[in-house]
N, C-alpha and C positions, 0 to 999 in steps of 0.2 A: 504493500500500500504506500509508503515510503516512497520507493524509488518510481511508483508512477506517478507520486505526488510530484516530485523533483522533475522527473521528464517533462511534467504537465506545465511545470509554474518557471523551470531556467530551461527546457528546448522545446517547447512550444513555445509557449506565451511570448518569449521577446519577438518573435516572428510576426506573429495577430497585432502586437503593439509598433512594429515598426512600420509593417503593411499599414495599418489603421491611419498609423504618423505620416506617410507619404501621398499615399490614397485620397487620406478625408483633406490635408492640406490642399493639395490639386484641386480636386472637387469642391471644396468652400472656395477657392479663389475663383473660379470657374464659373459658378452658380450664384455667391453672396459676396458681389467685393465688395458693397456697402456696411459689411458687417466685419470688414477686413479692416482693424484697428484695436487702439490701445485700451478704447473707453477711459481716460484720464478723469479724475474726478476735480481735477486742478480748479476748477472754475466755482467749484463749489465751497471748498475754500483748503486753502494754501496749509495751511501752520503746520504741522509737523512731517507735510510730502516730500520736500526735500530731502531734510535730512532721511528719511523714511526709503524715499526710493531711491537715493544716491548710495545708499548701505546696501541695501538690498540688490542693487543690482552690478556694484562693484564688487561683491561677494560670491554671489550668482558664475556670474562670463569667468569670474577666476576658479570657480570650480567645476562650472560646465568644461572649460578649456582643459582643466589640469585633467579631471577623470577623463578627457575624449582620448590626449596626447598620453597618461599615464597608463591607462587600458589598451589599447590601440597600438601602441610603437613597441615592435618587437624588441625582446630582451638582446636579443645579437646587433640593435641600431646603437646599446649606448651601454653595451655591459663590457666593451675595453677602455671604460674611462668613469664609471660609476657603478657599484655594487648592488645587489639588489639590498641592501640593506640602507646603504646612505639613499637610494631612491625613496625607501618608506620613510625615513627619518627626514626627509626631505619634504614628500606629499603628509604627512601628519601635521609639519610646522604650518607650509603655506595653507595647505588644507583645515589646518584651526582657525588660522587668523580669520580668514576667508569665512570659514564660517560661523562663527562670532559673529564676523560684521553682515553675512546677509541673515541672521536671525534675528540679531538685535534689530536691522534696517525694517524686516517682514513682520515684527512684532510691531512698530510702528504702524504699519501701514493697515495693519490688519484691526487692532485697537479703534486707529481711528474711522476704520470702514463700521464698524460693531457701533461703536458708539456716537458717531454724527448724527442725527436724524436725518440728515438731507441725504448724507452718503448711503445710509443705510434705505432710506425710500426707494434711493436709486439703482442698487445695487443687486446686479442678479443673482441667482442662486450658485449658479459655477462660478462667480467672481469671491463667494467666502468660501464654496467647496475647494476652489484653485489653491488659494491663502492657506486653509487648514491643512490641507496635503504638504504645500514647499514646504511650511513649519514643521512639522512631524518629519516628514524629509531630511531639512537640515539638523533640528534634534537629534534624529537616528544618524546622521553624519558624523557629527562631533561623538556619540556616545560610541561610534565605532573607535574614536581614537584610543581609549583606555585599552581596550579590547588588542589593538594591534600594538602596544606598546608590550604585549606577553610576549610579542614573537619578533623581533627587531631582523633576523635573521632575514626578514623579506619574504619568507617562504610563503605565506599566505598569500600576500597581495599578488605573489606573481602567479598564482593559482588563480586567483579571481583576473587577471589582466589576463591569463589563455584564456580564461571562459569566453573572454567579451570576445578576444581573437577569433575563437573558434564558432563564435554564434556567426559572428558577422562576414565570415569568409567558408560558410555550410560546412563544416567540417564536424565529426562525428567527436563523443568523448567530451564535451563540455560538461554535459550535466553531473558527471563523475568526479570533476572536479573541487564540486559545491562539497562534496564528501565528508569532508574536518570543516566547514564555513559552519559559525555560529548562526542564532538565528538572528541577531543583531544583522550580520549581516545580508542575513537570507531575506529580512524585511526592507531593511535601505536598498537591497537590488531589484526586488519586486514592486515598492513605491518610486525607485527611478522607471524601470519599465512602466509604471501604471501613468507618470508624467507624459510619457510620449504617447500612450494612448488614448488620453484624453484634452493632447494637444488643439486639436484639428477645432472642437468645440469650444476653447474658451479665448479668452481674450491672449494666450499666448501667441498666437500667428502672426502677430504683429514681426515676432522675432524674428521670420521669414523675409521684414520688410527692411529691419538691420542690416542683416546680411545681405541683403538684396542692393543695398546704398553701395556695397564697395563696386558695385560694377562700374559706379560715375568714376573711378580711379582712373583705368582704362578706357573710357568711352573719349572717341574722339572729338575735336571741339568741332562744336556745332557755328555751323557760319550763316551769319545774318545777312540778306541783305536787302538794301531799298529796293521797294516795288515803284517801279516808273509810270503814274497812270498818267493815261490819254484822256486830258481837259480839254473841252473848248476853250479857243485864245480868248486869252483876259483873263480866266479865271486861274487861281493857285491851291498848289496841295495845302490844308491848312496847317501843317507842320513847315513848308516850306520856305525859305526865308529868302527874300527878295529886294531888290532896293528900286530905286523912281530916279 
C-alpha cells in the first residue's frame, strides 16, 4: 500500500501537475486574457504592500531559482569544485535567509488581505487558498532545514535532486529514491507539486508575464516613422510646423 502510495503521489502526480501547469496556462491565455493579471489590491490601500510584497517576492525568485538550479544541475556540472556537502550547507544558509524573508513578507500580505474589509470584500477564494498554501509551503521549507542539518554529508539532498532529474527527463527509479525522505519532506514536495497544479487558476500566471518581459532584451528596435498625408494645398498636418 506504501509503495503504490509513493508511485501515486512522487511518479504520477508531478506529471498531472506539470501537464495541468503547461496545458491550463496555454488554455487560460488562449481563452481569458482578461483575467490574465496580478489582481493588485494596491489601490485599495497601500500601508503594509510594500514592505509585504517586496519580502515576499525577493524570497520567492531566490528560492524558486535556487530549488530549479539546485534540483536540476547534475552533480558531475559542479562536483570538481564543490562537494555535495558544502552544496547543502550552502542551499540551507541562502535557502533560510530567503525564506525568513518570503514568510515574514506573505505573513504581511496575507494578514492584511484577512483583515481589511475592503481587501477582504474583494478578495476571491483562491487568492486566500493561494496565500495559505505558499505559507504552509515556506513553513515546511524552513522546518526542513533542522531536518537536513542530521545529514550534512549531502547525501539526502542529492537523493531528492535525482528525483526531480529523473521525473523531468522520464527516467525510471525516482520514486525509490523518496525511500529514507522524511515526511517533512515528502509534504514540502507534494505542496510544491500541488503549487504548479493549481497555477493555471489563480492569480499566479501573471508570472508567465515576468518572464515573458525578458524577451524586450533581444527584440529588435522598432522604427518609427512619419506618415506623409496627401492634403489639399493650403491646408497643414496639425503637428506640422511651418513658417509664412
Amino acid at each position: 500500500m506504501t509503495a503504490w502510495l509513493d508511485t501515486l503521489l512522487f511518479g504520477i502526480y508531478p506529471y498531472i501537475c506539470l501537464a495541468v501547469f503547461f496545458l491550463g496556462s496555454w488554455i487560460r491565455f488562449d481563452r481569458d486574457q482578461y483575467t490574465w493579471k496580478s489582481d493588485s489590491s494596491q489601490l485599495l490601500r497601500a500601508g503594509s504592500l510594500r514592505w509585504g510584497n517586496n519580502l515576499f517576492h525577493i524570497g520567492v525568485l531566490t528560492l524558486f531559482f535556487g530549488h530549479f538550479v539546485g534540483m536540476l544541475t547534475p552533480h558531475a556540472v559542479y562536483g570538481h569544485f564543490m562537494s555535495a556537502g558544502a552544496k547543502q550547507l550552502l542551499a540551507m544558509a541562502v535557502g533560510g535567509v530567503a525564506g525568513v524573508l518570503g514568510l515574514f513578507g506573505l505573513t504581511l500580505l496575507l494578514h492584511r488581505r484577512l483583515t481589511d474589509p475592503r481587501i477582504r470584500a474583494t478578495s476571491k477564494t483562491s487568492d486566500i487558498v493561494l496565500l495559505v498554501l505558499l505559507w504552509v509551503q515556506l513553513a515546511l521549507g524552513l522546518a526542513t532545514i533542522p531536518l537536513s542539518a542530521q545529514h550534512l554529508d549531502g547525501s539526502m539532498m542529492m537523493k531528492l535532486a535525482e528525483w526531480g532529474q529523473r521525473i523531468v527527463t522520464f527516467r525510471a527509479g525516482a520514486v525509490e529514491l523518496l525511500a529514507d525522505a522524511g515526511w517533512i519532506f515528502r509534504l514540502h514536495m507534494f505542496l510544491g507539486m500541488s503549487v504548479f497544479l493549481i497555477f493555471p487558476f489563480t492569480r499566479l500566471v501573471h508570472v508567465w508575464s515576468g518572464f515573458g518581459t525578458l524577451a524586450y532584451v533581444l527584440r529588435p528596435y522598432q522604427l518609427v516613422r512619419a506618415r506623409r498625408l496627401n492634403l489639399p494645398a493650403g491646408q497643414h498636418h496639425p503637428g506640422q510646423r511651418h513658417t509664412l
